[in-house]
Biopython code that builds the backbone (N, CA, C, O; Angstrom):
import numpy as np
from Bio.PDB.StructureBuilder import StructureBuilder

atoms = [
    (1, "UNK", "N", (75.544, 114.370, 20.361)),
    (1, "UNK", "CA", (75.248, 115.258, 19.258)),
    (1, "UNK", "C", (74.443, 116.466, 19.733)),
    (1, "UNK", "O", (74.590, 117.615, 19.317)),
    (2, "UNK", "N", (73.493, 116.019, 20.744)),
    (2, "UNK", "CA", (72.735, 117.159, 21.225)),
    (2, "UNK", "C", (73.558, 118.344, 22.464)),
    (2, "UNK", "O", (73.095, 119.441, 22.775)),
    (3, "UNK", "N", (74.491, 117.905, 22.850)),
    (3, "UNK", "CA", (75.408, 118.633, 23.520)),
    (3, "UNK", "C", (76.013, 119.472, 22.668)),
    (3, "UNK", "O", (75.954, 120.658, 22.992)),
    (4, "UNK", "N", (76.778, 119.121, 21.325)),
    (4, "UNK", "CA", (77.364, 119.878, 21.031)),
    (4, "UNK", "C", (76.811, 121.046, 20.619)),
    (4, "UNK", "O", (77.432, 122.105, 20.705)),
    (5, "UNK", "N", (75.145, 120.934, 19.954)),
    (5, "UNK", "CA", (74.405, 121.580, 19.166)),
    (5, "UNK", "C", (74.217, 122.758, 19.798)),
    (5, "UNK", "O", (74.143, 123.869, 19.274)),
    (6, "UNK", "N", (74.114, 122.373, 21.364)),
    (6, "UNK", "CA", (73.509, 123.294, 22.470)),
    (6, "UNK", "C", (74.583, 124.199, 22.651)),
    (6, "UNK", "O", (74.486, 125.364, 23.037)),
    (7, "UNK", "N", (75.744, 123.506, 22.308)),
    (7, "UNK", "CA", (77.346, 124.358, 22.688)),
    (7, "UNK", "C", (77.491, 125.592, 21.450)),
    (7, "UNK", "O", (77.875, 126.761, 21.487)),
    (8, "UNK", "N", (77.033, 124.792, 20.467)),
    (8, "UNK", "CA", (77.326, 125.678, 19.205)),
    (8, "UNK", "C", (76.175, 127.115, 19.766)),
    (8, "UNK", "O", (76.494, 128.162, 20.328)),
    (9, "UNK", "N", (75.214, 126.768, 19.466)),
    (9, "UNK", "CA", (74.043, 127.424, 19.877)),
    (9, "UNK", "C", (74.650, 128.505, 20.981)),
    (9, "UNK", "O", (74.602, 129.709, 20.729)),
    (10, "UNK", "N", (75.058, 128.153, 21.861)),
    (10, "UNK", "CA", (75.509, 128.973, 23.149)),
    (10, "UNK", "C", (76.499, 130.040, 22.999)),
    (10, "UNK", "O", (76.374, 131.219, 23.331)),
    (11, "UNK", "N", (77.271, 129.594, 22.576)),
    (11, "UNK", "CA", (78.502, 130.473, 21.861)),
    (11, "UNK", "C", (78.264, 131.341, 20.939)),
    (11, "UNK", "O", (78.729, 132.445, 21.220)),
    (12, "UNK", "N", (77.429, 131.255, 19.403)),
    (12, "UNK", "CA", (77.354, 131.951, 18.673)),
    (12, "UNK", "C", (76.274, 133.341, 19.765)),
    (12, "UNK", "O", (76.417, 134.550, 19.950)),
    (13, "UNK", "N", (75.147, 132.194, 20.288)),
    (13, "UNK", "CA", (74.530, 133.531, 20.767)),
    (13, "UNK", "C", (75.409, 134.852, 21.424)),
    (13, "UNK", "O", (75.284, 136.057, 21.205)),
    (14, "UNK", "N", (76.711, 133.824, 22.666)),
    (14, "UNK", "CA", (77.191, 135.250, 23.498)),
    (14, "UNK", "C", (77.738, 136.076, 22.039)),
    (14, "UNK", "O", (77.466, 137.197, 21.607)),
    (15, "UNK", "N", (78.286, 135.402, 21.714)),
    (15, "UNK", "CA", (79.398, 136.245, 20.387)),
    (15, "UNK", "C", (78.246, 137.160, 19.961)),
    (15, "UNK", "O", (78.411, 138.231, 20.544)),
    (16, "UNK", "N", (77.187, 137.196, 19.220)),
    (16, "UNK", "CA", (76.074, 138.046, 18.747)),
    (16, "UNK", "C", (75.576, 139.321, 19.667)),
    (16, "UNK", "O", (75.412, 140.437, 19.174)),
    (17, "UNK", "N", (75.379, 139.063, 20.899)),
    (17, "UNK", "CA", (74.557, 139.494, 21.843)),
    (17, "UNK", "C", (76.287, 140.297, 22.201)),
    (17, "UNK", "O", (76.260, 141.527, 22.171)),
    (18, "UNK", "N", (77.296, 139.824, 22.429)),
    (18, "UNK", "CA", (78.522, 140.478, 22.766)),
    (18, "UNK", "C", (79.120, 142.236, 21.598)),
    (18, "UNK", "O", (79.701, 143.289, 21.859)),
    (19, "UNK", "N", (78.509, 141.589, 20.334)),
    (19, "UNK", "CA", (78.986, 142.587, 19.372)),
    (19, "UNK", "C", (77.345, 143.504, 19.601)),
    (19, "UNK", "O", (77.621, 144.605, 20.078)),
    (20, "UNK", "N", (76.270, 143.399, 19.463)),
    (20, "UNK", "CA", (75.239, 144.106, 20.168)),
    (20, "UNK", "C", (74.890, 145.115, 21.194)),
    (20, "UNK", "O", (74.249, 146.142, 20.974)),
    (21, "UNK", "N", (75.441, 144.674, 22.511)),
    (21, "UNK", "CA", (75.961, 144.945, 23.534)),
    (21, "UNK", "C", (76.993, 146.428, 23.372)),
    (21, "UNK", "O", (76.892, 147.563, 23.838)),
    (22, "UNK", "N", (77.988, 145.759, 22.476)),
    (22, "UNK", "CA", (78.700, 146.634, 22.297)),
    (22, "UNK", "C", (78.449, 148.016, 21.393)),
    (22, "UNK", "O", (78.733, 149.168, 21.722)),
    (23, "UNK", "N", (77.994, 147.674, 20.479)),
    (23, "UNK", "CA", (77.578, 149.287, 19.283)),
    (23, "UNK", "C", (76.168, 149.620, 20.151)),
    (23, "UNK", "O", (75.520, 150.413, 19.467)),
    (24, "UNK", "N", (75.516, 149.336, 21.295)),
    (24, "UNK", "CA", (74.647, 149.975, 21.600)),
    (24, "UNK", "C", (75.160, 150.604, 22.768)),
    (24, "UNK", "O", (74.982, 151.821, 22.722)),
    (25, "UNK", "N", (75.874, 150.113, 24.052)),
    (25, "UNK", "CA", (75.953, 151.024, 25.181)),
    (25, "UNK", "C", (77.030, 151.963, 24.910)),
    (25, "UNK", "O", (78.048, 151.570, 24.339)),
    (26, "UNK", "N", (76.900, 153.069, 25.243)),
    (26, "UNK", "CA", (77.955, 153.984, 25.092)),
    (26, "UNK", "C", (78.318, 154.450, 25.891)),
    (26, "UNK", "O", (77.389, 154.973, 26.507)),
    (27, "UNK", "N", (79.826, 154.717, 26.624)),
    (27, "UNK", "CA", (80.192, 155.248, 27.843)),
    (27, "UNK", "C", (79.688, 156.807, 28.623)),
    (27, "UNK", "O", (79.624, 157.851, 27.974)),
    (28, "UNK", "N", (79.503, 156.758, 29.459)),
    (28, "UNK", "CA", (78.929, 157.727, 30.356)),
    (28, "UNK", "C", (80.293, 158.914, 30.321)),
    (28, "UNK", "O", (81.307, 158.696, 30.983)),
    (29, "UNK", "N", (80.146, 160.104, 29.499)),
    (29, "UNK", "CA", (81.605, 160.927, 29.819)),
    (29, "UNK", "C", (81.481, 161.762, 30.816)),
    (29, "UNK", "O", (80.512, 162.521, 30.817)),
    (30, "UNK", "N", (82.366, 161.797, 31.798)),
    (30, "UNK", "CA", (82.572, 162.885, 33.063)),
    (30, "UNK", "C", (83.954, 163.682, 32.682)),
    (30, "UNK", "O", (85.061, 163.225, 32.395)),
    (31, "UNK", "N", (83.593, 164.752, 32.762)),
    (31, "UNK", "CA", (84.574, 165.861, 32.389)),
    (31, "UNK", "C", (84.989, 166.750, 33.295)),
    (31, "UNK", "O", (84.349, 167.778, 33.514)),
    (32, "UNK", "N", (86.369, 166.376, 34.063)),
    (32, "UNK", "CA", (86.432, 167.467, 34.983)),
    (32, "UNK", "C", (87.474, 168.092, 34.623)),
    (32, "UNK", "O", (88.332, 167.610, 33.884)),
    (33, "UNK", "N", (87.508, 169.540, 35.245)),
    (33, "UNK", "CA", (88.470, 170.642, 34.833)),
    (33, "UNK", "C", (89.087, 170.824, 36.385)),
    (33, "UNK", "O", (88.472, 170.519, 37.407)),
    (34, "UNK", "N", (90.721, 171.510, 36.318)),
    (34, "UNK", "CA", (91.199, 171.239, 37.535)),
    (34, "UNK", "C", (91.962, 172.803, 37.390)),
    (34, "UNK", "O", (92.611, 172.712, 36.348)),
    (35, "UNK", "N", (92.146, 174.025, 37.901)),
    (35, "UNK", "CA", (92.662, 174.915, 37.536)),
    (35, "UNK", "C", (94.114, 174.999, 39.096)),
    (35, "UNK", "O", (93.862, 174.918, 40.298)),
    (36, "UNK", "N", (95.307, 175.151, 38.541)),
    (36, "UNK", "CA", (96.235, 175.267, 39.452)),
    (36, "UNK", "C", (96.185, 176.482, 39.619)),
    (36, "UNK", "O", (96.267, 177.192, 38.616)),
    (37, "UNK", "N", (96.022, 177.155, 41.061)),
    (37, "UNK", "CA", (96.058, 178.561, 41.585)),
    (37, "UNK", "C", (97.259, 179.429, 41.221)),
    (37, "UNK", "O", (97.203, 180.613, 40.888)),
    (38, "UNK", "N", (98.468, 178.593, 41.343)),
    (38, "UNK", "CA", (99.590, 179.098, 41.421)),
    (38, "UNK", "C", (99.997, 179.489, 40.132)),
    (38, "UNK", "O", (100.397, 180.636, 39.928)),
    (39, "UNK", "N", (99.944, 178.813, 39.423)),
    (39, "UNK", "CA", (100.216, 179.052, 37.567)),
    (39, "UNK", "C", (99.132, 179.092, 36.868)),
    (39, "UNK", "O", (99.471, 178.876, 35.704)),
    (40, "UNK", "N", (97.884, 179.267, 36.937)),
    (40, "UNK", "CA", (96.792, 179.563, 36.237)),
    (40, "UNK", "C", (96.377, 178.542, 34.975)),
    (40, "UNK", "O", (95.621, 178.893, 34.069)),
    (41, "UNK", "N", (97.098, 177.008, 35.082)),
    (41, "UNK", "CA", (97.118, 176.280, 34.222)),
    (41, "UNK", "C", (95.769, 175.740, 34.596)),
    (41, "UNK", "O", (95.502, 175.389, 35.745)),
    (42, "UNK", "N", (95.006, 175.688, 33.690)),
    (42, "UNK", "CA", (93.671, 174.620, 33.639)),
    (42, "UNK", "C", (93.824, 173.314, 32.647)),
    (42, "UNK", "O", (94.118, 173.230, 31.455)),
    (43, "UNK", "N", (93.520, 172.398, 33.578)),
    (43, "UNK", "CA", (93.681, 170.605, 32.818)),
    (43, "UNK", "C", (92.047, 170.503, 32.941)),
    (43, "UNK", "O", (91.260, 170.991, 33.752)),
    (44, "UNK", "N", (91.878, 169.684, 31.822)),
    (44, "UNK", "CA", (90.763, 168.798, 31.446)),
    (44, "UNK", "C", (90.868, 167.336, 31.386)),
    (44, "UNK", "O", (91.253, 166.899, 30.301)),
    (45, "UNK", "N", (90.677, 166.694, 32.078)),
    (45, "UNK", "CA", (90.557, 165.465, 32.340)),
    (45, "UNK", "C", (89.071, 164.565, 31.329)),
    (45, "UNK", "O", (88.290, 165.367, 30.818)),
    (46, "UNK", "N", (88.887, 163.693, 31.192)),
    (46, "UNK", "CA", (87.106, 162.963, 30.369)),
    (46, "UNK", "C", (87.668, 161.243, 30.886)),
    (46, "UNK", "O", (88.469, 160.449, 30.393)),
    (47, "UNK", "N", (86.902, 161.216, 31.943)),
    (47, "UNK", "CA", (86.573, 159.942, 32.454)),
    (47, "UNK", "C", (85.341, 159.206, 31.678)),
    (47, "UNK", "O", (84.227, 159.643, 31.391)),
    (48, "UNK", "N", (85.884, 158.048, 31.463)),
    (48, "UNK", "CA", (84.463, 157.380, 30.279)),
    (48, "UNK", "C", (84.370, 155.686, 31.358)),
    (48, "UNK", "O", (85.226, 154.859, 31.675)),
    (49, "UNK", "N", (82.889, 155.809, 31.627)),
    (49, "UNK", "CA", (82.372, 154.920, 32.515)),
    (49, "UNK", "C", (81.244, 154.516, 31.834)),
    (49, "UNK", "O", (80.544, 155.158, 31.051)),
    (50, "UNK", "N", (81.121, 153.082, 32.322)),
    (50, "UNK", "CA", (79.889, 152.177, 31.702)),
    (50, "UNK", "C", (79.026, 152.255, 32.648)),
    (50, "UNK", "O", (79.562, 152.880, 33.563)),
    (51, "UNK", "N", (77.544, 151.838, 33.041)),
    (51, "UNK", "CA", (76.742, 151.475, 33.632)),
    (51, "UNK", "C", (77.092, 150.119, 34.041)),
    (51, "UNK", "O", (77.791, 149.282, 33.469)),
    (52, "UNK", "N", (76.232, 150.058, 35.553)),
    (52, "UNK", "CA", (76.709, 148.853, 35.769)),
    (52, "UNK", "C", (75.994, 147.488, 34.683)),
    (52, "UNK", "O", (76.408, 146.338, 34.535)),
    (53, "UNK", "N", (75.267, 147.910, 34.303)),
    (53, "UNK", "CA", (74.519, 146.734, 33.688)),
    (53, "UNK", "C", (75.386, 145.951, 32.982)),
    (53, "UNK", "O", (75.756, 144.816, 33.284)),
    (54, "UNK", "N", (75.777, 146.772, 31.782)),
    (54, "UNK", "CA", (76.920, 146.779, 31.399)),
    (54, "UNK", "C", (77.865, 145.622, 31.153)),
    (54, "UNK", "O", (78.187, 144.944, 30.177)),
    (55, "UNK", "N", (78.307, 145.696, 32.970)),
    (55, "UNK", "CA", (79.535, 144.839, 33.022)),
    (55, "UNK", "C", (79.082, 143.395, 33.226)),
    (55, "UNK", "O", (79.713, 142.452, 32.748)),
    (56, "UNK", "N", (77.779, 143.225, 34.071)),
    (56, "UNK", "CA", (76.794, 142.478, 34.493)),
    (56, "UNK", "C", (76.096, 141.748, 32.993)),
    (56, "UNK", "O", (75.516, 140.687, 33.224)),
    (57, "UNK", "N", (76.092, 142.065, 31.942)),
    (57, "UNK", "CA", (75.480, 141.142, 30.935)),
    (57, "UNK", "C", (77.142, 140.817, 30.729)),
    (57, "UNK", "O", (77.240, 139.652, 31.114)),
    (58, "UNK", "N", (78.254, 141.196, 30.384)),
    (58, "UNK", "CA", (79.619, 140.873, 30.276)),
    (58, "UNK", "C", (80.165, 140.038, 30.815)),
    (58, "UNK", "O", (81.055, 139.309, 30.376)),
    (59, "UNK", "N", (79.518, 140.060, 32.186)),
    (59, "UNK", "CA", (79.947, 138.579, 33.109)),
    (59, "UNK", "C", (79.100, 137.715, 32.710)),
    (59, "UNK", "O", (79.704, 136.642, 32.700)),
    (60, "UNK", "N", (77.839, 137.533, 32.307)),
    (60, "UNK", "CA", (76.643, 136.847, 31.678)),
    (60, "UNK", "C", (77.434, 135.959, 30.813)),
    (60, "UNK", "O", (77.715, 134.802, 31.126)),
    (61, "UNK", "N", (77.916, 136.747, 29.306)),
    (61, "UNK", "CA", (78.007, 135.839, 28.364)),
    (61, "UNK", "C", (79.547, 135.604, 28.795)),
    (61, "UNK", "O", (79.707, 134.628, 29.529)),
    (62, "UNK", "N", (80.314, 136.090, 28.574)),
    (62, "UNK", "CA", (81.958, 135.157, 29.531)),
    (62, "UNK", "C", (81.096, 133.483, 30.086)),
    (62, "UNK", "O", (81.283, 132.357, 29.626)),
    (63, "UNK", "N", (80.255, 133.882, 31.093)),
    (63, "UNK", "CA", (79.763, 132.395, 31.397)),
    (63, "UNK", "C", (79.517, 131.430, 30.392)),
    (63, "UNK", "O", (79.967, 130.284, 30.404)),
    (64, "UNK", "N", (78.429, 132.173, 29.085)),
    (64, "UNK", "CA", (77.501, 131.670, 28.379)),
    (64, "UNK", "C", (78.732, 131.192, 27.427)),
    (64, "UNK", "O", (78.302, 130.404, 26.585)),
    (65, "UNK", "N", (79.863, 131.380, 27.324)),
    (65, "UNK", "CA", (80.661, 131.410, 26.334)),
    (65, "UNK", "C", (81.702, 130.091, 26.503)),
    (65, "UNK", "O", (82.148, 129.238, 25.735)),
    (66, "UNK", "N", (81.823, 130.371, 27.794)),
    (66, "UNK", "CA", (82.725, 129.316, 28.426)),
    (66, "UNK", "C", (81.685, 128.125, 28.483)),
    (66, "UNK", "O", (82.149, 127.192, 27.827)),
    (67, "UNK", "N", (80.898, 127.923, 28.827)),
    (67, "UNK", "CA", (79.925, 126.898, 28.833)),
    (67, "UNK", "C", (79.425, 126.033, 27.641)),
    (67, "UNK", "O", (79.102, 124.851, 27.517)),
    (68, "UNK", "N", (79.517, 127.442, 26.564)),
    (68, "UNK", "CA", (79.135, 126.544, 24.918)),
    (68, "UNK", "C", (80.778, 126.051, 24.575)),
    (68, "UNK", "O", (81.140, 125.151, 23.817)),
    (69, "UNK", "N", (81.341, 126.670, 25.137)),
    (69, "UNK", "CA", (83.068, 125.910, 24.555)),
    (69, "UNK", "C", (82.966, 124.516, 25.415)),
    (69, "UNK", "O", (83.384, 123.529, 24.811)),
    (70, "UNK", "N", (82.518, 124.321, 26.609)),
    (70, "UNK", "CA", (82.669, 123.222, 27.612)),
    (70, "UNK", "C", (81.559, 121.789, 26.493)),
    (70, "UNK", "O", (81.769, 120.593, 26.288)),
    (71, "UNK", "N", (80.576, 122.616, 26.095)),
    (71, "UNK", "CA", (79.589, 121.787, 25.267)),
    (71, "UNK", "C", (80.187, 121.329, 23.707)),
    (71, "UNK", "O", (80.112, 120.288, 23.054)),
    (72, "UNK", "N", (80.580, 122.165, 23.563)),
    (72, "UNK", "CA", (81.001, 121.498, 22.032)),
    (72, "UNK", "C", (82.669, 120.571, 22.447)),
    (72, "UNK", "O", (82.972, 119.525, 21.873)),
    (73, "UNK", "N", (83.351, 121.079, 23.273)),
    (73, "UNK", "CA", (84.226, 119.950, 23.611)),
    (73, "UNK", "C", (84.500, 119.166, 24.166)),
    (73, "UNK", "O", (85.696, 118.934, 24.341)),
    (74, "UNK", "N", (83.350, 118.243, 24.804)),
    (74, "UNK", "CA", (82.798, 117.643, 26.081)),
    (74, "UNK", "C", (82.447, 116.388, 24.732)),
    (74, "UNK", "O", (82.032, 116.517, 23.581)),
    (75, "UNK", "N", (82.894, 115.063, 25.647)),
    (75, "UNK", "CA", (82.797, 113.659, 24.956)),
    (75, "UNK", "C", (81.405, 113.291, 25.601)),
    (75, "UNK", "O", (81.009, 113.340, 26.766)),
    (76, "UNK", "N", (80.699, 112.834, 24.209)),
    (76, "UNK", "CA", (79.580, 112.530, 24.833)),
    (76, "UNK", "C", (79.933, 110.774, 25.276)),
    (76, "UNK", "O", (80.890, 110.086, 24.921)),
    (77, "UNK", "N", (78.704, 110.396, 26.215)),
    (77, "UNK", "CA", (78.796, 108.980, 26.637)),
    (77, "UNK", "C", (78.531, 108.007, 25.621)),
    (77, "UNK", "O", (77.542, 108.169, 24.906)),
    (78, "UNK", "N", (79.519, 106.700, 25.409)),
    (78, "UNK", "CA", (78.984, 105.654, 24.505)),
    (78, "UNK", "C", (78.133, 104.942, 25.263)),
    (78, "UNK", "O", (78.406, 104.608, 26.416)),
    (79, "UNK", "N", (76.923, 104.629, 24.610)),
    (79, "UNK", "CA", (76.091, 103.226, 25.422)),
    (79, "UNK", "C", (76.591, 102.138, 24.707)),
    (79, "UNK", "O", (76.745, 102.088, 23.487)),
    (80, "UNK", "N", (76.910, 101.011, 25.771)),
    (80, "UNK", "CA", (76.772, 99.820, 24.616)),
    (80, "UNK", "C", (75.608, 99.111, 25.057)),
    (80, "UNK", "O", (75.108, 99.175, 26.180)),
    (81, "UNK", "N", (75.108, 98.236, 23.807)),
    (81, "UNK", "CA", (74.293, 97.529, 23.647)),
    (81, "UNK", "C", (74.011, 96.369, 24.996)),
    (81, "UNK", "O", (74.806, 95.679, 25.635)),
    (82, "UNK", "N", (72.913, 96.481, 25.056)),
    (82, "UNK", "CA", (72.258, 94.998, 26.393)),
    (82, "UNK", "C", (71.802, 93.678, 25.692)),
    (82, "UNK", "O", (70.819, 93.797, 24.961)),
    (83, "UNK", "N", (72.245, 92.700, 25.779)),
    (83, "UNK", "CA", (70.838, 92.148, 25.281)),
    (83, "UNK", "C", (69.671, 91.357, 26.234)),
    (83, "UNK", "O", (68.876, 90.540, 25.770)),
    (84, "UNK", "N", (69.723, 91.702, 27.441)),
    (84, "UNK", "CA", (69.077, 91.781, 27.529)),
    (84, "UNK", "C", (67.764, 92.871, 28.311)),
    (84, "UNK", "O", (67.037, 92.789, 29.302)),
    (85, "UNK", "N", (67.948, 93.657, 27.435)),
    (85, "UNK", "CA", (66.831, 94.689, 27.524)),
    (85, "UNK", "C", (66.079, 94.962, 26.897)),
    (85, "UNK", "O", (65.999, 94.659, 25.706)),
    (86, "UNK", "N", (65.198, 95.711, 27.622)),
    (86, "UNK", "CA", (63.480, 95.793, 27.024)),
    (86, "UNK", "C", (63.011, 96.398, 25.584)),
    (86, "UNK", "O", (62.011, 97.009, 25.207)),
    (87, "UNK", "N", (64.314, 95.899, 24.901)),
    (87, "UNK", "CA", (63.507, 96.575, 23.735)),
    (87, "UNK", "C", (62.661, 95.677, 22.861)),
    (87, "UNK", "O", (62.684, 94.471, 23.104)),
    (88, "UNK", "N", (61.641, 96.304, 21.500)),
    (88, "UNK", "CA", (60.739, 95.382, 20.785)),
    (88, "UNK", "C", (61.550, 94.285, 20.257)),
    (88, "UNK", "O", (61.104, 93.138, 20.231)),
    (89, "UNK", "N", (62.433, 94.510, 19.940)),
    (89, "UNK", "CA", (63.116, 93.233, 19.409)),
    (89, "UNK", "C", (63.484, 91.972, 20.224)),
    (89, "UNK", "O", (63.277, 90.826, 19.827)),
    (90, "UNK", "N", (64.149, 92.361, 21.612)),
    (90, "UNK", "CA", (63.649, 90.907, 22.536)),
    (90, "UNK", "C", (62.173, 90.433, 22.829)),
    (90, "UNK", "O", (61.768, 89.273, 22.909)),
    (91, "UNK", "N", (61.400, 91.717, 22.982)),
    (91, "UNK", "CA", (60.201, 91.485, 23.696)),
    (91, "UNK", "C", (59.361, 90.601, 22.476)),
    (91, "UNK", "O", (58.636, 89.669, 22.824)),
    (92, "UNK", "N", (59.509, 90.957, 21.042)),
    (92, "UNK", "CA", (59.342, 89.938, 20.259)),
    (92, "UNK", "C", (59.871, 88.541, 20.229)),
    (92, "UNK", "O", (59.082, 87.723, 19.756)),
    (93, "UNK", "N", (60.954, 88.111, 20.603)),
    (93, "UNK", "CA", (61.145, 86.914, 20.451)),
    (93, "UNK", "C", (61.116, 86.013, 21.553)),
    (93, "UNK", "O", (61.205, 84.786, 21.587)),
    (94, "UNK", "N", (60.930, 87.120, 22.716)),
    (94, "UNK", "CA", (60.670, 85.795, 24.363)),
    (94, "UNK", "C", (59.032, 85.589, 24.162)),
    (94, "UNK", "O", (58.417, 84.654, 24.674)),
    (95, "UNK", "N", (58.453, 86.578, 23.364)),
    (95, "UNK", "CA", (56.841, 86.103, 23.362)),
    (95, "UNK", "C", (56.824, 85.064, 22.284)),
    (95, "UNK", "O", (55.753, 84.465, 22.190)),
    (96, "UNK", "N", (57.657, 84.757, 21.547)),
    (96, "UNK", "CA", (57.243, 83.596, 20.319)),
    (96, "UNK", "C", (57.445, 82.461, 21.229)),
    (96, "UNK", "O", (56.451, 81.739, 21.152)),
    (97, "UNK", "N", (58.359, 81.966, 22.108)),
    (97, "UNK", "CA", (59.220, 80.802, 22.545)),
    (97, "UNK", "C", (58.148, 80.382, 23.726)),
    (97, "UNK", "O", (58.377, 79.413, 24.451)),
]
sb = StructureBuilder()
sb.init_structure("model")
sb.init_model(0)
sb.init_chain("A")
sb.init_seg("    ")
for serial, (resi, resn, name, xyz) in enumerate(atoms, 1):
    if name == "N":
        sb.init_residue(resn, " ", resi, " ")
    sb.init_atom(name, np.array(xyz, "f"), 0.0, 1.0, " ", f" {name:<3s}", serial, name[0])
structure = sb.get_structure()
């Protein structure tokens, strides 16, 4: 139960922090102009680049994302029962006998 919680938990965060991420960094625009000598044609080109950080929290939650999916669909272990182990309920009845 506590796996999955952690999975849920994990996931919603990248998803949050992913839409965040996004309406705050804004691409870096580079604008170059290229003029052909021969025909006097000028092109404008606008290259749009991120910072590296950027891509680096992007690889972050991809991890964080894949990891809460691994948690919420991951079987947790059954214990079965001992009897004889240390719990109050034996330790009560080998001290009566």
């Amino acid at each position: 139960m506590m796996k999955r919680a952690i999975g849920i938990f994990l996931t919603l965060s990248s998803l949050l922090t992913y839409l965040i991420v996004d309406m705050l960094y804004d691409p870096v625009e580079n604008k170059i102009t290229t003029t052909d000598m021969n025909s006097g044609v000028t092109t404008a080109s606008v290259l749009y680049q991120y910072p590296l950080m950027y891509w680096v929290i992007y690889v972050i939650l991809i991890i964080t994302f894949i990891l809460g999916i691994y948690f919420i669909l991951a079987k947790e272990k059954q214990y079965e029962e001992c009897p004889l182990c240390d719990t109050p309920e034996y330790t009560k009845i080998s001290e009566s006998n």
